[in-house]
C-alpha positions, 0 to 999 in steps of 0.5 A: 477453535481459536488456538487453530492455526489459519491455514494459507490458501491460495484465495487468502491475501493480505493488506500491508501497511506503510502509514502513521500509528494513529492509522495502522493503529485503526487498521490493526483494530479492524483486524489487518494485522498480521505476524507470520512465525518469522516475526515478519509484520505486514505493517511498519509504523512511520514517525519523525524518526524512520529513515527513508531507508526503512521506508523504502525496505518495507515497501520493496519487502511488501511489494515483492512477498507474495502473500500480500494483495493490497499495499495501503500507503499514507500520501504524505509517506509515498511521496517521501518515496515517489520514485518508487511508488510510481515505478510500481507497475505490477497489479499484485499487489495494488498499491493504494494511498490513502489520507492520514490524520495530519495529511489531508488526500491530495488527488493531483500528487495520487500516481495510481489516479493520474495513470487511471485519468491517462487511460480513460483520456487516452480511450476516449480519444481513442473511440472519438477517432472511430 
């Protein structure tokens, strides 16, 4: 049973990965990680030497298979590439970001939070006015 190939269905999903090795490491442990037969990873390791460039190709690549559900994103790496982050409008897949080890979670640099705290203060005015 554990040589069975796992079939894709179209409820199956998976969670990509843009982060440093210590948390795509714990991701991976838990069981996140995926090779498909291409050799095509859901993750991509961020250190001192990955360029932008291949920051940017993943998340582009992670953004538009269609496989993938959720995209987890250290902060410290979605700000090197805030751009694209935030023209992200799509709900599928969700981009979340997510604290590493040496970069502790900002929730003002979070774009995902602020245009949830745009919504809520736009609907609340909104049912003032009624």
């Amino acid at each position: 049973m554990a040589n069975r190939p796992q079939i894709r269905t179209a409820a199956s999903a998976l969670i990509a990965m843009i982060a440093d090795e210590d948390t795509v490491v714990g991701f991976l442990l838990a069981g996140v990680g995926n090779v498909d037969l291409r050799r095509k990873t859901n993750y991509l390791i961020v250190d001192s030497k990955t360029t932008i460039k291949q920051i940017e190709d993943a998340f582009k690549e992670f953004t538009s298979r269609e496989d993938i559900a959720i995209v987890l994103i250290s902060q410290y790496v979605a700000n090197r590439i805030r751009f694209l982050v935030d023209s992200h409008n799509k709900p599928i897949p969700a981009i979340l970001e997510i604290p590493s080890k040496d970069h502790p979670y900002d929730p003002a640099q979070d774009s995902v939070l602020s245009r949830v705290k745009n919504l809520v203060s736009v609907e609340s005015v909104a049912s003032d006015r009624r």
